[in-house]
NUMITOR-899351 format. One record per residue (C-alpha): residue number from 0; x, y, z. Coordinates in steps of 0.5 Angstrom, whole numbers, plus 500, padded with zeros to 3 digits. Example, Ala and Ser with C-alpha at 12.3 -4.5 7.8 and 13.67 -1.06 7.14 Angstrom:
ATOM  num    x    y    z
ATOM    0  525  491  516
ATOM    1  527  498  514
This chain:
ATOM  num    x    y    z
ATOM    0  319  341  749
ATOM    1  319  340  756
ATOM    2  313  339  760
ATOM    3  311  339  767
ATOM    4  307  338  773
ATOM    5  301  343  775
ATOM    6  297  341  782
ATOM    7  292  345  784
ATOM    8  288  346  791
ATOM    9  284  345  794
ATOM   10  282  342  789
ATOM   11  285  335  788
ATOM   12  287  336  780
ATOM   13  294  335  776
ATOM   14  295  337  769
ATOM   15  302  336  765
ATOM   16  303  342  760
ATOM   17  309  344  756
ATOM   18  313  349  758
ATOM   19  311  357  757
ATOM   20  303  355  758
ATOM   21  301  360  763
ATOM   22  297  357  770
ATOM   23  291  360  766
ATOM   24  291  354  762
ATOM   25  294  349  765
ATOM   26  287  351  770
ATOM   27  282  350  764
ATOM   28  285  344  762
ATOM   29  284  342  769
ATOM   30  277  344  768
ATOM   31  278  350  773
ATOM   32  275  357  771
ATOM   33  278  362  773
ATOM   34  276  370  773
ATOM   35  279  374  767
ATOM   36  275  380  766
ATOM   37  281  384  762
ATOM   38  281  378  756
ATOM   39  288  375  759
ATOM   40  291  382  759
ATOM   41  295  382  767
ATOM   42  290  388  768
ATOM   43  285  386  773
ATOM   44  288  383  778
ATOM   45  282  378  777
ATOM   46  286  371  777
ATOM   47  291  372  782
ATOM   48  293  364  785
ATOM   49  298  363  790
ATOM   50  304  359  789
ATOM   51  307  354  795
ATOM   52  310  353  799
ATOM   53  313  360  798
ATOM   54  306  364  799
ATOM   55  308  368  793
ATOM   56  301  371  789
ATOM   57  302  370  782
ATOM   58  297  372  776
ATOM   59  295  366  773
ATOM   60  294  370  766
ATOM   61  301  372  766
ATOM   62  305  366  769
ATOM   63  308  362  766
ATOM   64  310  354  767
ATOM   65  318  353  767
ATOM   66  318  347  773
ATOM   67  313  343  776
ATOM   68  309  347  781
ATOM   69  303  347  786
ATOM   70  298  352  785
ATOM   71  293  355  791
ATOM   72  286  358  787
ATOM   73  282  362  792
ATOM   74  275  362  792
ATOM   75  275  370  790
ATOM   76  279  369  783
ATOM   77  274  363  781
ATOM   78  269  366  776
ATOM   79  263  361  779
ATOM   80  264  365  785
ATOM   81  263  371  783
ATOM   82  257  369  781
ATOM   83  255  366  788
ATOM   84  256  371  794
ATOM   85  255  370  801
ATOM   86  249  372  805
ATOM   87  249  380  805
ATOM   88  252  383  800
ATOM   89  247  385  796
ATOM   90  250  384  789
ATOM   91  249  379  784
ATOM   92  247  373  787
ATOM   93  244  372  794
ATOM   94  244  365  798
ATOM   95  236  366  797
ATOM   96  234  358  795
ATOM   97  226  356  794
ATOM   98  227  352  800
ATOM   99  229  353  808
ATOM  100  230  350  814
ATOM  101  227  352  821
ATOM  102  228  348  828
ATOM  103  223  347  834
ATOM  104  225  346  840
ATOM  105  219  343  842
ATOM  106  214  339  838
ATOM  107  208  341  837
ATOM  108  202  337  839
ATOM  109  197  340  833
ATOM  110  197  343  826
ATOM  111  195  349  828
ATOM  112  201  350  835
ATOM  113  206  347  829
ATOM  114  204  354  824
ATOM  115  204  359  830
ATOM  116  211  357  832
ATOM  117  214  358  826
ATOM  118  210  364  825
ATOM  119  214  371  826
ATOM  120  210  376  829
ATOM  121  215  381  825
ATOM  122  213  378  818
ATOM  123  206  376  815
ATOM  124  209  369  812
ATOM  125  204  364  813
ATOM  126  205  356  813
ATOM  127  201  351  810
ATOM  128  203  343  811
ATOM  129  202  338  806
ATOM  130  198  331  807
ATOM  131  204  328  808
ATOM  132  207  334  813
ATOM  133  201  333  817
ATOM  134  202  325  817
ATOM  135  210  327  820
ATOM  136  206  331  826
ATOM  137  202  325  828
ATOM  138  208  321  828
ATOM  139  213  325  831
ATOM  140  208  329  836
ATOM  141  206  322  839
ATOM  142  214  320  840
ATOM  143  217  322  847
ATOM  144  223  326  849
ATOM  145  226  334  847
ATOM  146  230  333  841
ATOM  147  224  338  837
ATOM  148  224  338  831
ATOM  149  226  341  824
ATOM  150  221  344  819
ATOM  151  224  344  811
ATOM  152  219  350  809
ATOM  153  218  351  801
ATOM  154  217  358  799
ATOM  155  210  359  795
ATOM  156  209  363  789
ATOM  157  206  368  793
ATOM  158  208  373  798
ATOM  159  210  371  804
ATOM  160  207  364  803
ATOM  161  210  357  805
ATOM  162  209  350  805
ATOM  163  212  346  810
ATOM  164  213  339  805
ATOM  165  217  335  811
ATOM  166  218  334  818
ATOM  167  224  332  821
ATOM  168  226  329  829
ATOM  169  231  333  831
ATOM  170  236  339  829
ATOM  171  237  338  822
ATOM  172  238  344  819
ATOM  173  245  344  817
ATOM  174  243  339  813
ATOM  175  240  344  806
ATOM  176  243  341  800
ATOM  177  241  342  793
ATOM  178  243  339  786
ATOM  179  245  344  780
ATOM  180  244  339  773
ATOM  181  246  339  766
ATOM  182  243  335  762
ATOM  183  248  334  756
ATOM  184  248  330  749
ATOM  185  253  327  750
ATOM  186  256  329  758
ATOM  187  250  329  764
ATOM  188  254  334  769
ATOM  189  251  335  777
ATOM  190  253  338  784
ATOM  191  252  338  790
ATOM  192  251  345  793
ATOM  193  250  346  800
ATOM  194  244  351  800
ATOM  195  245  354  807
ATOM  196  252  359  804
ATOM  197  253  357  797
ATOM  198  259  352  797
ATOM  199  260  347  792
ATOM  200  260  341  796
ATOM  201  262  335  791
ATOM  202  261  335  782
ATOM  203  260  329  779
ATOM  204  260  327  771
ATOM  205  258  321  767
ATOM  206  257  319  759
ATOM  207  249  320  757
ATOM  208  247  313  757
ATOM  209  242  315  752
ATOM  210  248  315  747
ATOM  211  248  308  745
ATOM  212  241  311  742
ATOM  213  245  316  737
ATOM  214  250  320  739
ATOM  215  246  327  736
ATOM  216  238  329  739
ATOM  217  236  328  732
ATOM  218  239  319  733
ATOM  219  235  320  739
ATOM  220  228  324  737
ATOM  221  228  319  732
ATOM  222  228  313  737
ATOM  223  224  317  742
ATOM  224  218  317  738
ATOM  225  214  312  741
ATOM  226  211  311  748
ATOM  227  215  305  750
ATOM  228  222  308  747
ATOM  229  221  314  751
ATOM  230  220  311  758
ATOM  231  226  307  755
ATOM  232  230  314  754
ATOM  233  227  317  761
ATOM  234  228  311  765
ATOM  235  236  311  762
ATOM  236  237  319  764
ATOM  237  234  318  771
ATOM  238  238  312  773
ATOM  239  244  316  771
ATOM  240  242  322  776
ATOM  241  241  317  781
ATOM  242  249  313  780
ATOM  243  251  321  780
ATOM  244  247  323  786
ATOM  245  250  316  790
ATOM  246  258  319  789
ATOM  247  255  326  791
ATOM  248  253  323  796
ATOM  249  259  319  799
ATOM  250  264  324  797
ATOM  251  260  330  801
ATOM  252  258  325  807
ATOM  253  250  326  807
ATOM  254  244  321  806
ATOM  255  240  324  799
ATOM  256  234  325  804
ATOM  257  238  332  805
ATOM  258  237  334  798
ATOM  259  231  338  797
ATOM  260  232  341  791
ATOM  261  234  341  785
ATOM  262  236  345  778
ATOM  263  236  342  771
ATOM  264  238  345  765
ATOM  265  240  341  758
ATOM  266  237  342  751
ATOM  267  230  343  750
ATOM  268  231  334  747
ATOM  269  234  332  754
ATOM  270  229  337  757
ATOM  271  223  333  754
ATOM  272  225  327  755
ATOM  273  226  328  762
ATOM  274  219  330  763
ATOM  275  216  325  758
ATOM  276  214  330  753
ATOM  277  212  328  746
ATOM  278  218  328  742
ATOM  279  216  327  735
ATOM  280  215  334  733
ATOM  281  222  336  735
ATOM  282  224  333  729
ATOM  283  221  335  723
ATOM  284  219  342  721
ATOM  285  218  348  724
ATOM  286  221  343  730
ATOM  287  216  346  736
ATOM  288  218  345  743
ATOM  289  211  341  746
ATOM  290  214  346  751
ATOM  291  219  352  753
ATOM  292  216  354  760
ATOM  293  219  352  767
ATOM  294  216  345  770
ATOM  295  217  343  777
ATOM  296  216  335  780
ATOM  297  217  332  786
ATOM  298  223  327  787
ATOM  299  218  323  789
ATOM  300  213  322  783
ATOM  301  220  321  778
ATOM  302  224  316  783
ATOM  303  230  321  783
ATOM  304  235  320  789
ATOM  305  233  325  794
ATOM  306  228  327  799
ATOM  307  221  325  797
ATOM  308  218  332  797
ATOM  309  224  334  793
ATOM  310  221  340  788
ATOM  311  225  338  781
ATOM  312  226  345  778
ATOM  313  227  345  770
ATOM  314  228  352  767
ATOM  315  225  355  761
ATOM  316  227  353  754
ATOM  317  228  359  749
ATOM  318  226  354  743
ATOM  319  226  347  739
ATOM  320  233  348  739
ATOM  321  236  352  744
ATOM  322  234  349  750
ATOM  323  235  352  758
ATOM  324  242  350  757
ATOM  325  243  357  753
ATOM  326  238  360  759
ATOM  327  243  358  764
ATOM  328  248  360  760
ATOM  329  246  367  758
ATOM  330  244  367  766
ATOM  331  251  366  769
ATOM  332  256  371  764
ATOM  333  251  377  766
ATOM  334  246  377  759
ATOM  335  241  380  762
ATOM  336  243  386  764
ATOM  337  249  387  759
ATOM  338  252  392  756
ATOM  339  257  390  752
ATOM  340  255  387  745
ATOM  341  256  380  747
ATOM  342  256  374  743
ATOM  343  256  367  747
ATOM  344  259  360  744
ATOM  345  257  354  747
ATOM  346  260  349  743
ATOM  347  258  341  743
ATOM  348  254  337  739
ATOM  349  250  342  737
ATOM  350  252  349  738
ATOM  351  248  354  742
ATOM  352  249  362  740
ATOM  353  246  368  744
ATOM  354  248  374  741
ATOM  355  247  382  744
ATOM  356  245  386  750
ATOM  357  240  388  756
ATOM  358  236  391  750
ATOM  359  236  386  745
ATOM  360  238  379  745
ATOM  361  237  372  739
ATOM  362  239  365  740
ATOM  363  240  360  734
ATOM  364  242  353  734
ATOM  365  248  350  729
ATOM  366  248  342  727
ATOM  367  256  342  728
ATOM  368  256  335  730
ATOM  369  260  332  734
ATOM  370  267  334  730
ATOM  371  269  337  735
ATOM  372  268  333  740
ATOM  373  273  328  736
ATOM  374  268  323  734
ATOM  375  268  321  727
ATOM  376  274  323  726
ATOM  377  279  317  724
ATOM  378  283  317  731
ATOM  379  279  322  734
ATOM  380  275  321  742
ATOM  381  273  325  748
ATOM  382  279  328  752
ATOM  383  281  322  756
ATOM  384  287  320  758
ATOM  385  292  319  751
ATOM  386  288  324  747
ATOM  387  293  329  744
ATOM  388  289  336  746
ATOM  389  294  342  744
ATOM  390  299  341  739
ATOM  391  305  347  737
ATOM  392  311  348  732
ATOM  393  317  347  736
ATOM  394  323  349  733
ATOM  395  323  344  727
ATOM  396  318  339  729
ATOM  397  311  339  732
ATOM  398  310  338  739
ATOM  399  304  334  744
ATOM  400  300  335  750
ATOM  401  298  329  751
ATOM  402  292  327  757
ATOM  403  296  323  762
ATOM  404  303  326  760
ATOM  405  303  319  756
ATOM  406  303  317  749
ATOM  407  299  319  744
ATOM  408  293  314  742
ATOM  409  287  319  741
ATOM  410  286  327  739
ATOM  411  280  331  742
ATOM  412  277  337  740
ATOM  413  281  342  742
ATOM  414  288  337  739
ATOM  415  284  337  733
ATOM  416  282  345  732
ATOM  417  290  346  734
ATOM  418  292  342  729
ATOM  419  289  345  722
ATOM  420  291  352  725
ATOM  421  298  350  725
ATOM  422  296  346  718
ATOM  423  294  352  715
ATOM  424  300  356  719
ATOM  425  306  351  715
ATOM  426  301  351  709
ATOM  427  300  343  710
ATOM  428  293  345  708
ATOM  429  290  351  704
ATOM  430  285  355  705
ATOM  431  280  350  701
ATOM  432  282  345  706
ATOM  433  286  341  701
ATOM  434  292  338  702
ATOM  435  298  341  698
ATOM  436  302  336  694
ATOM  437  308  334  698
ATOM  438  313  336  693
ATOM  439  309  343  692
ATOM  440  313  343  700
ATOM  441  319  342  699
ATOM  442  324  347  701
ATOM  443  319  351  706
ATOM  444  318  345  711
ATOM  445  323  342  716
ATOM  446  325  335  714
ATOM  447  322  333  720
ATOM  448  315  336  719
ATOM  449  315  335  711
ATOM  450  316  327  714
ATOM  451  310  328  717
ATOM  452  305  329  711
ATOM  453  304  321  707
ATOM  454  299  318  704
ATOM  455  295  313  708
ATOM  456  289  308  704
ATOM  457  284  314  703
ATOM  458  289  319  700
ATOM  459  293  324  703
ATOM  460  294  325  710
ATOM  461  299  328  717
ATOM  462  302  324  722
ATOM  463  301  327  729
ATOM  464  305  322  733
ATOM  465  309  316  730
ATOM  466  309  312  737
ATOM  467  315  308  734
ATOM  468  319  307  741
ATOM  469  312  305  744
ATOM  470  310  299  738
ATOM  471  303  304  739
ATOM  472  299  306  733
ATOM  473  301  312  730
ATOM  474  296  318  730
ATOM  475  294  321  723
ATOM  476  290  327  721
ATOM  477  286  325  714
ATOM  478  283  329  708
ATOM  479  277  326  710
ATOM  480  278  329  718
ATOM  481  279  336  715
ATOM  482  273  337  712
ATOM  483  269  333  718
ATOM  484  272  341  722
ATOM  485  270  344  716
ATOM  486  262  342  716
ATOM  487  262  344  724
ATOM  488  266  350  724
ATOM  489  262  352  718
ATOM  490  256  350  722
ATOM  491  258  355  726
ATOM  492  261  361  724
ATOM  493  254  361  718
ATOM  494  250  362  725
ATOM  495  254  367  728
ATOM  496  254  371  722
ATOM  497  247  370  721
ATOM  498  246  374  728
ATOM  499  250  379  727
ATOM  500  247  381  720
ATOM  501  240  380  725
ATOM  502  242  386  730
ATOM  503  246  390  724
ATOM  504  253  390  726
ATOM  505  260  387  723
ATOM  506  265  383  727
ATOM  507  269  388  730
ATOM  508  263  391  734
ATOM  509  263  384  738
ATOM  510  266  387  745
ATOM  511  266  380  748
ATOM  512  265  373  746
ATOM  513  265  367  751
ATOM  514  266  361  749
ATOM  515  262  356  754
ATOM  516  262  349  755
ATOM  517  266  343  757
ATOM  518  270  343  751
ATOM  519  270  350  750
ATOM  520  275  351  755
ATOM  521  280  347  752
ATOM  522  280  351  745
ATOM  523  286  355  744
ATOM  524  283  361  743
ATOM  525  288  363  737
ATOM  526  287  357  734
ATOM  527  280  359  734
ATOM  528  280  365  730
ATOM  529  285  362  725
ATOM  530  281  356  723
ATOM  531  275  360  722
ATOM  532  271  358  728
ATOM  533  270  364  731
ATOM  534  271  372  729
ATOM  535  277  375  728
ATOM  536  275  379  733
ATOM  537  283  382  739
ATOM  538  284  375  742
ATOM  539  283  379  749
ATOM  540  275  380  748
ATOM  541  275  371  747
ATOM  542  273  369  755
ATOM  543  273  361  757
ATOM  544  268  360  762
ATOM  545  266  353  762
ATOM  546  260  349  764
ATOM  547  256  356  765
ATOM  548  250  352  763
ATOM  549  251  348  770
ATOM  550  254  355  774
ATOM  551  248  358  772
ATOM  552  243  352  775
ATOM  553  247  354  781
ATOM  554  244  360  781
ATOM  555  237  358  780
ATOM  556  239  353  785
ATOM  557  241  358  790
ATOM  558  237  365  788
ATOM  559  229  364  787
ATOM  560  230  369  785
ATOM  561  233  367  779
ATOM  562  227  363  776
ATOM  563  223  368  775
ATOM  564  229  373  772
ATOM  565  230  366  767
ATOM  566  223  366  764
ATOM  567  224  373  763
ATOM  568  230  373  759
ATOM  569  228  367  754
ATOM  570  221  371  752
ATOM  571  226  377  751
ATOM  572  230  373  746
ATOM  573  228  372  739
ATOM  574  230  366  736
ATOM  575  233  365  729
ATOM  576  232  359  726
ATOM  577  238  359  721
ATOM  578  237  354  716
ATOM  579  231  358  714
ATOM  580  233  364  712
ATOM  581  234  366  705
ATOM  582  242  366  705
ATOM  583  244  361  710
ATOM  584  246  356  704
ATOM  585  251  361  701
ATOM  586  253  363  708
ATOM  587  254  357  710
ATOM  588  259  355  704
ATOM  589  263  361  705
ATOM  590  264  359  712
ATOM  591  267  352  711
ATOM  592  274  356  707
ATOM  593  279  357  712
């Protein structure tokens, strides 16, 4: 099967992909969210890109990849920025950020001429300076010459209410930027956001370097139990901020001191852990938060990269286990104020669930561990270049994506999902996870495929890639790999199970599913329901919407407003710890069939 070049702008990504994929899914392999509001269907007109240099408008739903191409994505077809709108438009999300800018021409000579000037005779905002703004005014009122001055105001919890935290020589006030952060498990995300109109300026990501400390929160809270290895841990996600801050900066062309804000979201462990709150008690039953409120520092008082008096916001957490990631999530596909009966996945090294409507919400946390993301599996890894990330039957073989369009050295998460469900397709495995005897497939495989099932020194196995004519090393799926898929997709589906029982409905009542994540976006959603992970629900109510965890910090960052719609929605839901229901043991088993 042929594949072929899909680049898209402006965004600088190029991914390769085989021929008949849609641009839908070379953009989610590029990490691209795009806006499907039909389920894939061609019937919102949502996901419309153009193609150059002919300027045609295609649907990235319905396009299919037959050459290399170059794919222009308009801000309005990204799912992001619908979210995010411009000033004015009274929609979902308004360009409302906690903190403003306000420029004087002239610099005042006291405190008190400083607050008249920025006062509106309109309005009733009042304007109190902190010590450190005070000192600023000394400084700058004592320096000669007209440049004026800039005001960086925050607004006050109260009405009307603001803090001026710092002032700055000159006009500075095209320079408002902010951070929106997720703190993952395994990947810390973080971009920089221009707080003047909402635009992303520049996204960067990294490995968590507390992972050399356990690849799982229960590794790390095990480590963290004691004050010093909790600054140990603390100091190690700081420094990581700090690396992504300076390439968001270079990239963007600012200095960090025009960072005034930013937005934090993770799990309730990586949460506490930036905060240096007691850990321990995370770790054993009934594994309570120290804290699931909203808590604000300054830059200054945890040595983050930013202006001093930067206000650090991280958001509410729902419970020990489901942490203000899940908020962000539930924030940005719309669950406040949902309809629909809608279920959220947010799949990684733990595996985050909410489930229903405005009225009536649950959340519950499933241990899939790191399966999914390849670890612990025998050739398995992240989605780095080499890694099989989609596999298909073609004809009489099978054929690979592969990340960087070179030879298959790896497979990812979403390789390894597309390889049990093709398994259980062709009837290499059966519904217990077992592989079948190869003499039992003789006859009803190609020769090709019934080579590919031998026996390596832990018993039976596939080959996904030979790599003869490359001398590299050959990639195999091992009995012992399916059943690491088993453990966390059976993780999994027992949660989502449980919930559904909770709100009293059946699968087929699930009107949406969105599949959040990194690692979410890459999934096949038929694979998906074929291997049991998710319901097998019409393959159009599945919606991919990446790192909503990240988008939602976005607009918490951009909307005061937000945060206090955050907190709202966490006391609406009720968690559901599902290893402590009665006929969790029983779901769980059922769910590890396929």
């Amino acid at each position: 099967m042929k594949h072929f070049s899909v680049a898209f702008k402006p965004d600088g990504k190029r991914v390769f992909i085989h021929s008949g994929a849609t641009i839908l899914e070379a953009a989610g392999r590029a990490g691209i969210i795009l806006n499907t509001v039909c389920g894939r269907q061609g019937i919102c007109g949502k996901c419309t890109v153009e193609l150059v240099p002919d300027r045609r408008k295609v649907l990235a739903c319905q396009y299919r990849v037959e050459s290399d191409i170059v794919v222009v994505i308009p801000q309005t077809s990204r799912f992001v920025k619908q979210q995010i709108l411009e000033h004015g438009t009274g929609r979902q999300v308004k360009i409302h950020p906690a903190v403003c800018k306000k420029f004087l021409k002239n610099i005042p000579k006291d405190v008190k001429t400083l607050q008249a000037a920025l006062h509106d005779d309109a309005s009733a905002e009042t304007y109190k300076l902190t010590a450190e703004s005070a000192e600023q005014l000394k400084q700058l009122s004592a320096v000669s010459g007209e440049a004026g001055l800039t005001a960086v105001c925050r607004r006050k919890s109260g009405p009307n209410g603001y803090s001026v935290i710092a002032l700055e020589p000159g006009d500075t006030t095209a320079q408002l930027f902010g951070l929106a952060i997720d703190i993952g498990t395994t990947t810390v995300v973080s971009k920089l956001i221009d707080l003047t109109n909402g635009d992303r300026k520049a996204t960067a990501a990294a490995l968590n370097p507390q992972g050399r400390h356990g690849d799982d929160v229960v590794s790390r809270i095990a480590y963290a139990n004691t004050e010093q290895n909790l600054a140990e841990m603390h100091n190690l996600i700081i420094e990581c901020i700090n690396k992504l801050t300076a390439k968001l900066c270079t990239k963007a062309g600012i200095q960090p001191q025009y960072i005034y804000e930013a937005a934090v979201v993770g799990n309730t462990t990586m949460g506490h852990i930036l905060l240096q709150f007691p850990i321990e008690q995370l770790g054993r039953a009934p594994y309570k938060a120290h804290s699931v409120d909203a808590h604000d520092r300054s830059a200054g008082d945890m040595a983050l990269a930013a202006n001093p008096a930067a206000n650090i916001h991280t958001v509410e957490n729902i419970a020990g286990f489901v942490g203000s990631d899940t908020t962000a999530v539930a924030l940005a596909i719309g669950m406040p104020s949902a309809e629909k009966m809608s279920l959220a996945v947010d799949i990684g090294t733990n595996g985050e669930l909410v489930l229903g409507t405005a009225g009536r919400l649950y959340a519950a946390s499933c241990a899939a561990g790191p399966a999914l993301e390849g670890a612990r599996i025998t050739q398995g890894s992240r989605a780095v270049a080499g890694a099989i990330q989609r596999i298909l039957v073609n004809g009489n073989d099978i054929d690979l994506d592969v990340i960087g369009a070179g030879p298959a050295r790896t497979i990812c998460g979403s390789g390894l999902i597309d390889a049990v469900a093709e398994l259980l397709n062709l009837g290499v495995i059966d519904a217990t996870g077992r592989f079948v005897p190869a003499g039992r497939l003789e006859g009803k495989l190609s020769p090709a495929i019934l080579a590919r099932v031998i026996k390596d020194k832990t018993g039976p196995a596939f080959v996904l890639a030979w790599n003869r004519e490359n001398g590299g090393q050959t990639v195999i799926l091992t009995q012992g790999d399916i059943r690491e898929v088993q453990l966390a997709k059976g993780a999994v589906r027992a949660g989502i199970t449980i919930l559904l029982r909770k709100m009293g409905i059946d699968e087929s009542q699930v009107e949406r599913i969105f599949l959040a994540g990194a690692f979410g976006n890459y999934i096949r959603p038929e694979s998906a329901v074929r291997i049991g992970l998710l319901p097998p629900v019409p393959l159009e109510r599945i919606h991919f919407v990446g790192n909503a965890a990240v988008a939602g910090a976005e607009m918490i960052l951009l909307d005061s407003d937000y945060r206090a719609l955050a907190g709202a929605l966490t006391r609406k839901i009720e968690y559901v710890e599902i290893a402590n229901e009665p006929d969790f043991q029983t779901i769980f088993a059922d769910s590890m069939g396929f």
